[in-house]
N, C-alpha and C positions, 0 to 999 in steps of 0.2 A: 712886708711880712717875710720873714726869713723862710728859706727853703727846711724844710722838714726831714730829717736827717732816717735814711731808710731805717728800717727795722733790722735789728742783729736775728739771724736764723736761731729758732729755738726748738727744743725737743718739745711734744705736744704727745700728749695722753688722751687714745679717744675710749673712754669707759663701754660703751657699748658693744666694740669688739675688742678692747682688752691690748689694744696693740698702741706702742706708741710708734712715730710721723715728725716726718720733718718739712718747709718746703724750703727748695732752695732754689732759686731763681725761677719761680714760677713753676716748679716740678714738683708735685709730692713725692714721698719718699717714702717705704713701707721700713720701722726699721726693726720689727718682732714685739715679744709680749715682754720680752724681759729687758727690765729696766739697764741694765751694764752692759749691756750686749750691743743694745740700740743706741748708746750711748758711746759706744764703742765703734759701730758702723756710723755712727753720725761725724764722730774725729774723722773719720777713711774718706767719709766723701767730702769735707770740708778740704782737707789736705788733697785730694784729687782738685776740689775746684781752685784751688791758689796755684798746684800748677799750671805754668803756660800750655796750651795747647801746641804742639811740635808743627812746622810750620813743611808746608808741602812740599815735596821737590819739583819745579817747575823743570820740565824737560827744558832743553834751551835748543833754539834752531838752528843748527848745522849749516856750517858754508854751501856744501853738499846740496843740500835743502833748499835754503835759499837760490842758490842759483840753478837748479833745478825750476824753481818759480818763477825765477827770470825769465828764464827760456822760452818758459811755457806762453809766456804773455809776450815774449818778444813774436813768438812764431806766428801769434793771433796777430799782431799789432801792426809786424815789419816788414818788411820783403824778406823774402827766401834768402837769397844773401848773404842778406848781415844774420839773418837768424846762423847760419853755416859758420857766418865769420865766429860770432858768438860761444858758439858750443865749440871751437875747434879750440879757439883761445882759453876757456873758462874751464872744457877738461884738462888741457894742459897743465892750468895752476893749480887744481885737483891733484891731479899726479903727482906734482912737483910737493903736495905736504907729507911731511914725515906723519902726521897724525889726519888721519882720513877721517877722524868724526869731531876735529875742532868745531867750537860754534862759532857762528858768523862774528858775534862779537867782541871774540877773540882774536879775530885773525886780526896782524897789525901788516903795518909797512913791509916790512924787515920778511913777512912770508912773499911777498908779490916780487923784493930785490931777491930773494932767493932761485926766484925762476927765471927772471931777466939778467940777472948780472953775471958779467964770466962769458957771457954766450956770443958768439959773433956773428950776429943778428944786424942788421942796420938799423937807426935809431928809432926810424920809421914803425919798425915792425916790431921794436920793444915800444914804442908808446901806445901801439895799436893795442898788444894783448894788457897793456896794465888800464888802458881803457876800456876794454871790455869788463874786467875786474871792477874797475871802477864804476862803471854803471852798472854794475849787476847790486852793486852796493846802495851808491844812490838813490835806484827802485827800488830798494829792502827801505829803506828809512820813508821814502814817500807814501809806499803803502803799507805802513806801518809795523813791520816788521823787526824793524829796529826804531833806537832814538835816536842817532847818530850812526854816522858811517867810523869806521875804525880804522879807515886807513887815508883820512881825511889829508894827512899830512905826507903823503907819496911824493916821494919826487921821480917823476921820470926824465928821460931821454932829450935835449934839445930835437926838435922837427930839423929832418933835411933835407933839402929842396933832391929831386932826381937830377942828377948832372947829367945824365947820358940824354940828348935827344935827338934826333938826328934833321941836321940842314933840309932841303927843300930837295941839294944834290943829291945826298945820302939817299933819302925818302924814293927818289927815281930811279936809285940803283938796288935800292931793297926790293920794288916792283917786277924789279928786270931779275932778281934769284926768283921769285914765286912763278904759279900759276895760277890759273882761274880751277877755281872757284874762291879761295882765297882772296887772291888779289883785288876783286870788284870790295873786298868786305875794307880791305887797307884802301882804297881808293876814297869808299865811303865814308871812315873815320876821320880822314886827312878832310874830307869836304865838310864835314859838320862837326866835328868834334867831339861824336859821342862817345857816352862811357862804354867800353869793352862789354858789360853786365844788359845793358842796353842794345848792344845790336846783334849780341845772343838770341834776347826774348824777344826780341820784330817779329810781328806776324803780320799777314796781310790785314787784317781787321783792327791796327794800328795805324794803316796809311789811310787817313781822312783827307778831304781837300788839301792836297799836297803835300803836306806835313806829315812825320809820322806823331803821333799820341798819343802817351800813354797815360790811363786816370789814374786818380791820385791811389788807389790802392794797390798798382802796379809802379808805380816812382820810388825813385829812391827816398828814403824815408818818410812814407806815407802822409806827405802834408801837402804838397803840390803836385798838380798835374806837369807831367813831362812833355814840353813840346821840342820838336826835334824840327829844326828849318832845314829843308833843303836847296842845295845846289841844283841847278841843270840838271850835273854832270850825276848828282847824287839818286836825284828823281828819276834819272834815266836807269840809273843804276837798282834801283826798288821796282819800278813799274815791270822791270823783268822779270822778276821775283814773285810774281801776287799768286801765282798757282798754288804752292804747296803750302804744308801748316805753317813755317816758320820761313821767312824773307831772306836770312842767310844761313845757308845748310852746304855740309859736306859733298862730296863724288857721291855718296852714299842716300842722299836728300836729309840725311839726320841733321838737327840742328846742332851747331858748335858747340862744345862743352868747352870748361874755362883750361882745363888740359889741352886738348886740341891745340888751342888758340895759342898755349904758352910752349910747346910741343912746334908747333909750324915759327911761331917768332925764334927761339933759338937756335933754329935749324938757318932761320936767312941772319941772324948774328952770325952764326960759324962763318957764314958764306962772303957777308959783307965786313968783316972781322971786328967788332963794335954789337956791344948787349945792348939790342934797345927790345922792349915790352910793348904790347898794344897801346897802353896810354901815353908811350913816350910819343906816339904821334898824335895822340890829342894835345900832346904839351909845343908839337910844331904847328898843328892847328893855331892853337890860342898867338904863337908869338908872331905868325905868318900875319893874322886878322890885326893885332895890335902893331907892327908895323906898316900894313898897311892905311895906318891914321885912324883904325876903330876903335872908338873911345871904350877905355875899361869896365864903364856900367853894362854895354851893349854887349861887349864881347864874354862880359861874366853874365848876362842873363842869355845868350846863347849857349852857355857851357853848362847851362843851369846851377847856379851859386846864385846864393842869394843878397850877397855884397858882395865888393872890389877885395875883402882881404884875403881870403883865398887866393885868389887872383895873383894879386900881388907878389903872396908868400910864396909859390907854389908852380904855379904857371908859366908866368910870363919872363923869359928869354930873352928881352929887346936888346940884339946887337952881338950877343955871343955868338953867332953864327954865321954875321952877315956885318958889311962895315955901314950896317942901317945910324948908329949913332954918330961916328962919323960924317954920315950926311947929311944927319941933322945939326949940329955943329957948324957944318960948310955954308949952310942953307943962310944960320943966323948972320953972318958975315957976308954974305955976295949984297 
């Protein structure tokens, strides 16, 4: 049976109040006593219903916004940190827009090269801040904020390795510019290899059965627990430390700030005439362990990475400092 073809709206006369009615999509419709009038009001709302309804203006989310949301979940989610790192980088590209209420998915490429390009910045720290960008974007499309990231097609920076790190000599003569209380903390990093961020936040409620440990919602990147192996030399160097809040602190007992730390390191560059940074001696750590025959799985799940490629890219120095490759060379021939 064929479908039944609706009924055309008609004008209806109701005798007992004298008026005539229209209905028009399930509405009645009053439209007076007098027949050309009503007739008249019935064209007006036919021609109101054929036009479209005007379609709403959907506010649109703001890069602003959005990464303001980043933030926000980053600070719940991540360590202190990178939350710092986060906001320092993402108001920067902020700044950097001529139009401060773009929406997020309008921003393209060509806004993130506007703040990186031109700068003499190291590659490093321009792929840093366009990956902050970038993930503030990739959370907007994950939690649904957007459908797509817009600046999907970025190209940043080749990654490059730090050249400066200093030999074993070096590292003995950096010792011999500083003083204690300092120097136990470079002694420390040279023995285990931790991160700069990491022997800031030691507290004595960290050093468990001889390890220091930190849970996973104190690690870098809140997914694993951080364990930190010690040396002797290193445990000797913590055990002295369990009294106050923080395991390494200033003349003052305050715990190190990341100034501090970069503040005393340039001060023993002047001295030793060579810029090296606190993690340039986790980068003599790593190549010291890896020359002495520790295999790259051990020596990256000591550094806590969670694969060799880090490692690999980043880290490991075999021989640029030392005629280590050479002896091994020598070795395969004797």
């Amino acid at each position: 049976m064929e479908n039944a073809m609706p009924r055309p709206n008609k004008i209806w006369y109701r005798k007992d109040r004298k008026t005539y009615y229209v209905r028009i999509g399930g509405k009645l419709h009053n439209l007076g006593k007098d027949k050309k009038e009503a007739q008249t009001a019935f064209h007006e709302l036919m021609s109101k219903r054929e036009e479209p309804e005007p379609k709403k203006q959907v506010e649109k989310l703001t890069a602003a916004a959005l990464m303001d949301a980043f933030l926000l979940w980053v600070k719940e989610n991540r360590a202190e940190p990178t939350f710092e790192k986060h906001a320092r980088h993402l108001q920067a590209f902020l700044d950097s827009l001529s139009d401060q209420t773009i929406a997020a998915e309008d921003v393209r490429p060509h806004h993130v090269d506007g703040l990186i390009s031109g700068k003499d910045w190291a590659n490093n720290y321009k792929r840093t801040i366009a990956g902050s960008v970038t993930a503030a974007f990739n959370w907007g499309v994950k939690r649904g904020y957007l459908d797509r990231t817009p600046i999907r097609c970025l190209d940043v920076p080749p990654s490059e390795r730090r050249e400066e790190y200093p030999s074993q000599a070096e590292f003995d003569k950096m010792l011999g510019k500083t003083t204690e209380p300092f120097k136990s903390l470079l002694v420390f990093v040279s023995e285990t290899g931790a991160r700069p961020q990491e022997v800031r936040a030691m507290q004595p409620r960290h050093y468990i059965d001889g390890k220091i440990q930190f849970p996973v919602k104190e690690s870098k990147g809140k997914k694993h627990a951080r364990v930190i192996y010690l040396t002797d030399k290193a445990r000797e160097i913590v055990e002295k430390r369990l009294k106050g809040e923080y395991i390494f602190t200033n003349r003052s007992g305050r715990s190190w700030t990341k100034d501090a730390i970069n503040c005393r390191m340039r001060r023993i560059s002047e001295k030793v005439g060579k810029h090296y940074c606190l993690y340039s001696v986790r980068h003599l750590t790593a190549t010291r362990w890896l020359e002495a025959g520790m295999d790259h799985l051990t020596v990256a799940k000591l550094l806590s990475h969670r694969s060799t490629a880090m490692l690999s890219l980043v880290y490991s120095h075999i021989g640029e400092k030392t005629d280590f490759l050479q002896q091994q060379i020598n070795r395969m021939v004797e």
